[in-house]
PDB file with SEQRES, HELIX, SHEET and CRYST1 records, atoms N, CA, C and O in Angstrom:
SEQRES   1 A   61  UNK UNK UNK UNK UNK UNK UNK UNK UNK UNK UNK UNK UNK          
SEQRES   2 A   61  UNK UNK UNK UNK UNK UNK UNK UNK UNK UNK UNK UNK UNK          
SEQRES   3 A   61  UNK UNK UNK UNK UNK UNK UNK UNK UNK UNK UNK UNK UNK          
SEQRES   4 A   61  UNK UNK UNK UNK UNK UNK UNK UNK UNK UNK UNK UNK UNK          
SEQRES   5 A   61  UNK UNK UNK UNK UNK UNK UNK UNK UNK                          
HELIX    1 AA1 UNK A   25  UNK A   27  5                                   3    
HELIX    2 AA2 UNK A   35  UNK A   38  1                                   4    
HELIX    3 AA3 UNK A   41  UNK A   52  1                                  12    
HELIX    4 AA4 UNK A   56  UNK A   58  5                                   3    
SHEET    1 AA1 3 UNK A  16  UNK A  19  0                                        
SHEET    2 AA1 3 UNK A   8  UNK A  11 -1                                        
SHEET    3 AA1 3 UNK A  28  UNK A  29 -1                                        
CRYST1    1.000    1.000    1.000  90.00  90.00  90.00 P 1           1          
ATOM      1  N   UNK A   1      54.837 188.946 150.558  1.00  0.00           N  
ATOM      2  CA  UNK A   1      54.750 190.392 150.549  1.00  0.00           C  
ATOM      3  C   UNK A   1      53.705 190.824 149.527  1.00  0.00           C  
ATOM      4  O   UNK A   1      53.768 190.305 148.413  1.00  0.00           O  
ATOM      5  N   UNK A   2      52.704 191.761 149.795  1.00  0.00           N  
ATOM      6  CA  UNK A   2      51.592 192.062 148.736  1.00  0.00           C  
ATOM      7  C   UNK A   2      51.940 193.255 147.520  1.00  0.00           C  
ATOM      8  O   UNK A   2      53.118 193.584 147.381  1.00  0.00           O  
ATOM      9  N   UNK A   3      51.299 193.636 146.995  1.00  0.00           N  
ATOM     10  CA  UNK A   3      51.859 194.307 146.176  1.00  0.00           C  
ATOM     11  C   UNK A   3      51.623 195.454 146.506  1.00  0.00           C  
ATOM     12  O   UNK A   3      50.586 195.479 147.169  1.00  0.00           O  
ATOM     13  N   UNK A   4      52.095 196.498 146.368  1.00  0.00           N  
ATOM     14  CA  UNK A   4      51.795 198.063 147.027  1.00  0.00           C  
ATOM     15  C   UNK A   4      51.431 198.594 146.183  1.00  0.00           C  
ATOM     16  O   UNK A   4      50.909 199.608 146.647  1.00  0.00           O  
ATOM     17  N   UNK A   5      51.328 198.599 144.978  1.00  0.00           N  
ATOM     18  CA  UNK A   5      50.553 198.929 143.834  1.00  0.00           C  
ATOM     19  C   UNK A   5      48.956 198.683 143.765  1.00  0.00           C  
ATOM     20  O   UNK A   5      48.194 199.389 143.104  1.00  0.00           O  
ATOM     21  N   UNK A   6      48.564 197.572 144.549  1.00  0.00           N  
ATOM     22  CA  UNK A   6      47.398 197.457 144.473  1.00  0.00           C  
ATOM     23  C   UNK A   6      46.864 198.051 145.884  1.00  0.00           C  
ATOM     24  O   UNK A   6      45.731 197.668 146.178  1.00  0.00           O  
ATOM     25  N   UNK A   7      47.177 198.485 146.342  1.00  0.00           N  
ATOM     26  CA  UNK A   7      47.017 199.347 147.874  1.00  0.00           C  
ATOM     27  C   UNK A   7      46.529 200.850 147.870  1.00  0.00           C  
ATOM     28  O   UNK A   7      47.173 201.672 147.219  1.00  0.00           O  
ATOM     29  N   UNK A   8      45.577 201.173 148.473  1.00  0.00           N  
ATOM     30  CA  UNK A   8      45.265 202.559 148.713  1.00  0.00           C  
ATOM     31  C   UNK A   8      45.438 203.083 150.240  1.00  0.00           C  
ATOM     32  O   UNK A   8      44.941 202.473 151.187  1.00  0.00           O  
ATOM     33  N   UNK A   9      46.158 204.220 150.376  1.00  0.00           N  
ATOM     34  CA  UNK A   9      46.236 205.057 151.079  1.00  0.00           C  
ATOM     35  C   UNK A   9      45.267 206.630 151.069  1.00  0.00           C  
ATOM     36  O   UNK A   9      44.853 207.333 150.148  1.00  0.00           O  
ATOM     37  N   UNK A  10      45.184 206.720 152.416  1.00  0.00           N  
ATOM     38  CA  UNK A  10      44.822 208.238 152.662  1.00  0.00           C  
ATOM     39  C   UNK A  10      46.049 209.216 152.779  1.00  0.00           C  
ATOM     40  O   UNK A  10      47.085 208.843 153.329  1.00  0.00           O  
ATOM     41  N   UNK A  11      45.886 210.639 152.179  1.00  0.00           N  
ATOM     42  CA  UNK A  11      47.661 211.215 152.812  1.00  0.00           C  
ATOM     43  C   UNK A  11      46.814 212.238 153.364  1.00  0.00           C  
ATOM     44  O   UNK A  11      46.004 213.004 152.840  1.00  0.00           O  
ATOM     45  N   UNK A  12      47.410 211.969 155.209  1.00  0.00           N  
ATOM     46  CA  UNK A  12      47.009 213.056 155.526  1.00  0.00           C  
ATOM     47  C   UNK A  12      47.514 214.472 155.085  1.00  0.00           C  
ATOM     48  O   UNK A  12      46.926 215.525 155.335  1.00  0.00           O  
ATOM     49  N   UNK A  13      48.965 214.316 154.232  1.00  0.00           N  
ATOM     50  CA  UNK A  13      49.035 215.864 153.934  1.00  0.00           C  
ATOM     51  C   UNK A  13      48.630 216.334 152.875  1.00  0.00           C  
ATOM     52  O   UNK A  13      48.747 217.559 152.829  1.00  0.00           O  
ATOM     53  N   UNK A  14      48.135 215.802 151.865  1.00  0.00           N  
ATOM     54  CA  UNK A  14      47.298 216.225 151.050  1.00  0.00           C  
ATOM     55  C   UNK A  14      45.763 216.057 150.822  1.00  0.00           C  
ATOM     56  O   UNK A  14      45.084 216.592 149.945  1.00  0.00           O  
ATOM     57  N   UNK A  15      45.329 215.119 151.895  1.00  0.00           N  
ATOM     58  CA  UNK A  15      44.046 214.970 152.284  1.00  0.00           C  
ATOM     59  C   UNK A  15      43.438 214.134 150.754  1.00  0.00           C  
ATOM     60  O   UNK A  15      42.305 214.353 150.324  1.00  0.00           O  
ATOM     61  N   UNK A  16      44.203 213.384 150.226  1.00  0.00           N  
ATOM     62  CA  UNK A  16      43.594 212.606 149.199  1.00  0.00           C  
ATOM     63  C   UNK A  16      43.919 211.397 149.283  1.00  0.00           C  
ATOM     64  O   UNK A  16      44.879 211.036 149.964  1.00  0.00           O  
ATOM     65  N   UNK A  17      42.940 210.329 148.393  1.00  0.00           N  
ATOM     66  CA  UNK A  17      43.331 209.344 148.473  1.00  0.00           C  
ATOM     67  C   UNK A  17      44.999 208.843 147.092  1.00  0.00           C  
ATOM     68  O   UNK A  17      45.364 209.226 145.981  1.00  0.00           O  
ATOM     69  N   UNK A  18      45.282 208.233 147.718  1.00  0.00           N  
ATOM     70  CA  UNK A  18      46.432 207.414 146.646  1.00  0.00           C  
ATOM     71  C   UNK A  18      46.744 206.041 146.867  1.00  0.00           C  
ATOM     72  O   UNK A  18      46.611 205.358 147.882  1.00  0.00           O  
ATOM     73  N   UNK A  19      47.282 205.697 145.477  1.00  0.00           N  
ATOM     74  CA  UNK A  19      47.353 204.212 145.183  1.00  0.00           C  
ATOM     75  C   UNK A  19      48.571 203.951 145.125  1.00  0.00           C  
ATOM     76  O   UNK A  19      49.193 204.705 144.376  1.00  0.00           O  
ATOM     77  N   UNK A  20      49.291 202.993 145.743  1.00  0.00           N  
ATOM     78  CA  UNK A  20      50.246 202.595 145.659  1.00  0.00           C  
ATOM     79  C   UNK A  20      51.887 203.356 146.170  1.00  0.00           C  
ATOM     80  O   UNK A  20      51.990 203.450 147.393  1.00  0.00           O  
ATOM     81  N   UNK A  21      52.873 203.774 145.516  1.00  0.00           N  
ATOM     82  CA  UNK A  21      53.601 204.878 146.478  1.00  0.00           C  
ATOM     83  C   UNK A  21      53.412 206.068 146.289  1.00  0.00           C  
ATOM     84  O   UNK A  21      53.141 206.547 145.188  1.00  0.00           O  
ATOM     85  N   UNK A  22      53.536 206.742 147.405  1.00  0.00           N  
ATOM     86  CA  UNK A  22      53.483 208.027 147.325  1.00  0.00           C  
ATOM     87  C   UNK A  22      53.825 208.747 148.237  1.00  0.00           C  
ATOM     88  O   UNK A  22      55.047 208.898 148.246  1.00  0.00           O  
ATOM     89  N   UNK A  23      52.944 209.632 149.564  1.00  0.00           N  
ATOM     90  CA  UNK A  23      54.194 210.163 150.426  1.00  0.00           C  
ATOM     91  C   UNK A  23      54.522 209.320 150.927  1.00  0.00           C  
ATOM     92  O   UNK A  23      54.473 208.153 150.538  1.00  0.00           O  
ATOM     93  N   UNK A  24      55.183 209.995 152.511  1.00  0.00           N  
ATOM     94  CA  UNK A  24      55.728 208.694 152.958  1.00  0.00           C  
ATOM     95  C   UNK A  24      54.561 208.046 154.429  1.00  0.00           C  
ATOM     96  O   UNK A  24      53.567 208.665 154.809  1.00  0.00           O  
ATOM     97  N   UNK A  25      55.012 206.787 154.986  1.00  0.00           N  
ATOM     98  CA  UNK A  25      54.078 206.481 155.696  1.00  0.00           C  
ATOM     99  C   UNK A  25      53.446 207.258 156.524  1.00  0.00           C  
ATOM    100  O   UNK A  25      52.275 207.243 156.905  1.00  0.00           O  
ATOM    101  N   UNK A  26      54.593 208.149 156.844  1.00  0.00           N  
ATOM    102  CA  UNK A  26      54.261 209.005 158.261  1.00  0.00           C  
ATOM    103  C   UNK A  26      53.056 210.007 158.052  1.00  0.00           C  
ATOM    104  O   UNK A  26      52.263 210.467 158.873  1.00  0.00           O  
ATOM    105  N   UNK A  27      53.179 210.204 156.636  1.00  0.00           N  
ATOM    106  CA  UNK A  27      51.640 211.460 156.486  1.00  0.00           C  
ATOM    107  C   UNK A  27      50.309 210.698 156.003  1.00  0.00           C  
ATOM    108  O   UNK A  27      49.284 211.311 155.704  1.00  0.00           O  
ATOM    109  N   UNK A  28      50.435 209.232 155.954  1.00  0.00           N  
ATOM    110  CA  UNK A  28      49.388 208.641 155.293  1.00  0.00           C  
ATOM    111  C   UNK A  28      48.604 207.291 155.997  1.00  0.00           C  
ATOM    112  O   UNK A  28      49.335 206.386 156.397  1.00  0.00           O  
ATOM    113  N   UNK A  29      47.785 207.213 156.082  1.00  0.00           N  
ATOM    114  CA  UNK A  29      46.488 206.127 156.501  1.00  0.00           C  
ATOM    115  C   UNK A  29      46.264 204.801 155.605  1.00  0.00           C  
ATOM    116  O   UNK A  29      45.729 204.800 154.497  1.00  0.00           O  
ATOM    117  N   UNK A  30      46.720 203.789 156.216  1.00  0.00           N  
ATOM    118  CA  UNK A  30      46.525 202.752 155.292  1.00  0.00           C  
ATOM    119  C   UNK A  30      47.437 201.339 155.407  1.00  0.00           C  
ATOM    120  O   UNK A  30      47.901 201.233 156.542  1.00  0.00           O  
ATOM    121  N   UNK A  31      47.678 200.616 154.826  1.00  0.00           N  
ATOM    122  CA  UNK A  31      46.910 200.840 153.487  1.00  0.00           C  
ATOM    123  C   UNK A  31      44.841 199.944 153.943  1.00  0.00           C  
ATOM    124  O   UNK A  31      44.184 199.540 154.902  1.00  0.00           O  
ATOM    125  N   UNK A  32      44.728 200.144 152.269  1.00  0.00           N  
ATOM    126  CA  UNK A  32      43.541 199.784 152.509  1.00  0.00           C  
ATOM    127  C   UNK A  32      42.840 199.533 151.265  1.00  0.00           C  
ATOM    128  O   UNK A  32      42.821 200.534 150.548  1.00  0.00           O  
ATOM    129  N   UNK A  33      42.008 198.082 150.572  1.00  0.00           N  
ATOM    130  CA  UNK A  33      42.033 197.186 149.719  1.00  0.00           C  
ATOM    131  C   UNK A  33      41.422 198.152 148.830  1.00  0.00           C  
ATOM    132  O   UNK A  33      41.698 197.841 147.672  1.00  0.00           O  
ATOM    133  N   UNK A  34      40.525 199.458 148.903  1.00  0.00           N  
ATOM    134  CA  UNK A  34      40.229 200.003 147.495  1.00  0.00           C  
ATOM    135  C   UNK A  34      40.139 201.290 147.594  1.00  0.00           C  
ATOM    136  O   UNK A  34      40.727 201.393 148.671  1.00  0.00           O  
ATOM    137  N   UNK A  35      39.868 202.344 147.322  1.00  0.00           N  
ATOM    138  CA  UNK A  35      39.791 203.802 147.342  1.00  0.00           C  
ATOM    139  C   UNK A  35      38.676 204.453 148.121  1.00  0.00           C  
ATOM    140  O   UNK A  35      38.642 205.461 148.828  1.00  0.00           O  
ATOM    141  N   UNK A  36      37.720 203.504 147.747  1.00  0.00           N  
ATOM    142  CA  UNK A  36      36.521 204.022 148.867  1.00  0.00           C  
ATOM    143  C   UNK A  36      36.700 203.808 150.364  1.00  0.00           C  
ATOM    144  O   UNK A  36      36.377 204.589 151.259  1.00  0.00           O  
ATOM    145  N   UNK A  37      37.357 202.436 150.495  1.00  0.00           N  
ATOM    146  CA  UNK A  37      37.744 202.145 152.305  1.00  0.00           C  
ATOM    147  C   UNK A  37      38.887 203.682 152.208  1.00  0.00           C  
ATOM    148  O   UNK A  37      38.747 204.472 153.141  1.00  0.00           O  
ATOM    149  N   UNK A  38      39.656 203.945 151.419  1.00  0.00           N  
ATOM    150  CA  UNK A  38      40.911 204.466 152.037  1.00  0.00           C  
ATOM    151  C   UNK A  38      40.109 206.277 152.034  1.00  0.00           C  
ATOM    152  O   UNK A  38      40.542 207.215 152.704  1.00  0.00           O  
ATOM    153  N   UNK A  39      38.913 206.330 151.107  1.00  0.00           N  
ATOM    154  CA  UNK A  39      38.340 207.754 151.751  1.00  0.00           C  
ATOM    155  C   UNK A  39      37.402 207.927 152.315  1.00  0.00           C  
ATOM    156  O   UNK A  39      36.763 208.930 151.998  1.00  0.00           O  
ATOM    157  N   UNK A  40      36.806 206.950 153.533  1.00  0.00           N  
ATOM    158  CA  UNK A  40      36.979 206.744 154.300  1.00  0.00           C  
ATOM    159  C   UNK A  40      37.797 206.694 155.781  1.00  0.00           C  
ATOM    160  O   UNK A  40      37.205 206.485 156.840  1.00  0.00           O  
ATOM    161  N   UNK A  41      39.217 206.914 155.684  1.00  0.00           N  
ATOM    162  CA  UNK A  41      39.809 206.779 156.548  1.00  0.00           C  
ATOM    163  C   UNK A  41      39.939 207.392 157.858  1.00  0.00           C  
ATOM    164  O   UNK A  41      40.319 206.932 158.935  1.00  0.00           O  
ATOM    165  N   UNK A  42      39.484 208.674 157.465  1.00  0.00           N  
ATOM    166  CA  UNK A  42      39.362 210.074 158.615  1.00  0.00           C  
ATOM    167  C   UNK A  42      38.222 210.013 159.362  1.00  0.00           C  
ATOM    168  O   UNK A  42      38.266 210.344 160.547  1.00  0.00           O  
ATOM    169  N   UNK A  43      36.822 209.500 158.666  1.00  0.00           N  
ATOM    170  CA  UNK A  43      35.425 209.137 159.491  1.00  0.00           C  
ATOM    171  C   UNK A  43      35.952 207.785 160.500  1.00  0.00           C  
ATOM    172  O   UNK A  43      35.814 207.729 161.722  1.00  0.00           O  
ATOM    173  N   UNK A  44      36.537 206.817 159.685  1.00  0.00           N  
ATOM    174  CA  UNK A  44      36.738 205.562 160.445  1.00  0.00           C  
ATOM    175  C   UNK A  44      37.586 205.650 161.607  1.00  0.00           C  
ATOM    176  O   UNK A  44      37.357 205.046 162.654  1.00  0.00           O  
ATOM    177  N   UNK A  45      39.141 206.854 161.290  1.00  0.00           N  
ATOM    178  CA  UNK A  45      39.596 207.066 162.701  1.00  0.00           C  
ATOM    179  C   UNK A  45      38.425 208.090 164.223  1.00  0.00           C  
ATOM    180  O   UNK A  45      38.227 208.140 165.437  1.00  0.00           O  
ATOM    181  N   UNK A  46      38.105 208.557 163.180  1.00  0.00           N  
ATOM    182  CA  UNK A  46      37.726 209.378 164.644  1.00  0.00           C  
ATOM    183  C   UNK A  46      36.640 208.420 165.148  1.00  0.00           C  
ATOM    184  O   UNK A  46      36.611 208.224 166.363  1.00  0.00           O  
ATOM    185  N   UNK A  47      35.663 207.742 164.301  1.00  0.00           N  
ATOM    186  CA  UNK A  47      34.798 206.927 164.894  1.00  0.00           C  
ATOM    187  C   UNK A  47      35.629 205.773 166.336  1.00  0.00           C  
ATOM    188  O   UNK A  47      35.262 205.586 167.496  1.00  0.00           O  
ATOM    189  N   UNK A  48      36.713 205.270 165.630  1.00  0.00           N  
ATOM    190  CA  UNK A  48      37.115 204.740 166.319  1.00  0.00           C  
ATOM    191  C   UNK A  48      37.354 205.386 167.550  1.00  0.00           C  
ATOM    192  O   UNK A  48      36.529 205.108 168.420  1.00  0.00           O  
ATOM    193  N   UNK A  49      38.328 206.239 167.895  1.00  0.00           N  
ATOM    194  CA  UNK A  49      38.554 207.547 168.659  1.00  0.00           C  
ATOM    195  C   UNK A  49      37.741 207.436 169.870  1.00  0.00           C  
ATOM    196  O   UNK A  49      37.934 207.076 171.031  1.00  0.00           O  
ATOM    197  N   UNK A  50      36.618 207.938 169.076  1.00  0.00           N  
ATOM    198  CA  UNK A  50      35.148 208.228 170.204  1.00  0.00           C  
ATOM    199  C   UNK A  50      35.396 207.077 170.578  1.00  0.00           C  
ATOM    200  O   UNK A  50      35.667 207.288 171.760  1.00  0.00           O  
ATOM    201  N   UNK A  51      35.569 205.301 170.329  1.00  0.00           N  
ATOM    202  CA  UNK A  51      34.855 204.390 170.926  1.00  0.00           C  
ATOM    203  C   UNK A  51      35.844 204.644 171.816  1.00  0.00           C  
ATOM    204  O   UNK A  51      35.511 204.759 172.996  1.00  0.00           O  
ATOM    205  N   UNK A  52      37.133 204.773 171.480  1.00  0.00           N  
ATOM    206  CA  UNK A  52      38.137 204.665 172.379  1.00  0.00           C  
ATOM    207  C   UNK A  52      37.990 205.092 173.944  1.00  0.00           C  
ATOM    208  O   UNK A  52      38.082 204.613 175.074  1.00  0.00           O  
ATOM    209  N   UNK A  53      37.652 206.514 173.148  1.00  0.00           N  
ATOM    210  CA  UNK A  53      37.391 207.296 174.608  1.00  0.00           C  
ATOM    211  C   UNK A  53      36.488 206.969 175.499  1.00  0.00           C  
ATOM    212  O   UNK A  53      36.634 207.509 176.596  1.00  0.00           O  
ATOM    213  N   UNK A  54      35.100 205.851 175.307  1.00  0.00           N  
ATOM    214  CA  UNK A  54      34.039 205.857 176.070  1.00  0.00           C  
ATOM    215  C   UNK A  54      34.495 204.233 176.479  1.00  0.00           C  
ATOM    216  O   UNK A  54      33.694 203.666 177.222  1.00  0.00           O  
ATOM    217  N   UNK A  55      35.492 203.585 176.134  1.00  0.00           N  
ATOM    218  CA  UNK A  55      35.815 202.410 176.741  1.00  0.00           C  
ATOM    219  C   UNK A  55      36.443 202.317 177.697  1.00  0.00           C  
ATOM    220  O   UNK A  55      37.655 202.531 177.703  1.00  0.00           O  
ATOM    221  N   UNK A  56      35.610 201.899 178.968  1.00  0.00           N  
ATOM    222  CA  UNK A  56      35.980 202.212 180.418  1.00  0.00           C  
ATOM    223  C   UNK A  56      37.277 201.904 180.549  1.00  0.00           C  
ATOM    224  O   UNK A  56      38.096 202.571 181.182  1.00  0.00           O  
ATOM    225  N   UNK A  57      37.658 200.071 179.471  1.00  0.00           N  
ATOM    226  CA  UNK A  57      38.992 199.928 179.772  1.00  0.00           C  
ATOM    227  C   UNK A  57      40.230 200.652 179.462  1.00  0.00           C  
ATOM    228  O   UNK A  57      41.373 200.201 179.386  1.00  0.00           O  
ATOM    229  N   UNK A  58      39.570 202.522 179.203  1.00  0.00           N  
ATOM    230  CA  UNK A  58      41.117 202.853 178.525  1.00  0.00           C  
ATOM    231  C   UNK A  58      40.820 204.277 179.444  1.00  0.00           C  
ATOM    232  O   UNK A  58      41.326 205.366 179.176  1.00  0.00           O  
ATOM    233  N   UNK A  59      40.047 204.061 180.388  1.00  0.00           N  
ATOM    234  CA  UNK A  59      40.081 205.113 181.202  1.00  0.00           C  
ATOM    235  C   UNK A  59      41.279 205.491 182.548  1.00  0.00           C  
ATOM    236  O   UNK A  59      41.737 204.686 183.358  1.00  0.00           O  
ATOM    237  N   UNK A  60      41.480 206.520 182.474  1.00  0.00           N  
ATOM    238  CA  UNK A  60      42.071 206.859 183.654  1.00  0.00           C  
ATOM    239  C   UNK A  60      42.097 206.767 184.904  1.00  0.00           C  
ATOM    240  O   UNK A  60      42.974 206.497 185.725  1.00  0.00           O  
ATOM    241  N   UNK A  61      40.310 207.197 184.984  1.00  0.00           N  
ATOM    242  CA  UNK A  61      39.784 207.522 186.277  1.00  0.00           C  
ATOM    243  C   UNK A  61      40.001 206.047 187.525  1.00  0.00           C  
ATOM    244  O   UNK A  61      39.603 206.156 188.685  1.00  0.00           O  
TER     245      UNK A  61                                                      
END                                                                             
């Protein structure tokens, strides 16, 4: 088990980054090995997002 102390999160409800505990999972992004990946987190989801959406294999049509 790693240590959660050394862990950074994004909270989405306060839109900051944090280290170790804090809210709870459900409002937060992560974890993630340092503060810069974890503010980061909101560019990296939606980037992802977009790929999501243009990957034929997750199309509907």
């Amino acid at each position: 088990m790693s240590d959660q102390s050394a862990q950074w999160w994004y909270c989405l409800k306060h839109q900051t980054v944090e280290q170790g505990a804090g809210c709870g999972n459900t409002d937060r992004l992560g974890p993630y090995a340092s503060s810069d990946e974890a503010a980061q987190a909101i560019q990296k989801a939606a980037e992802r997002t977009e790929a999501w959406e243009k990957d034929p294999r997750w199309s509907d049509e």
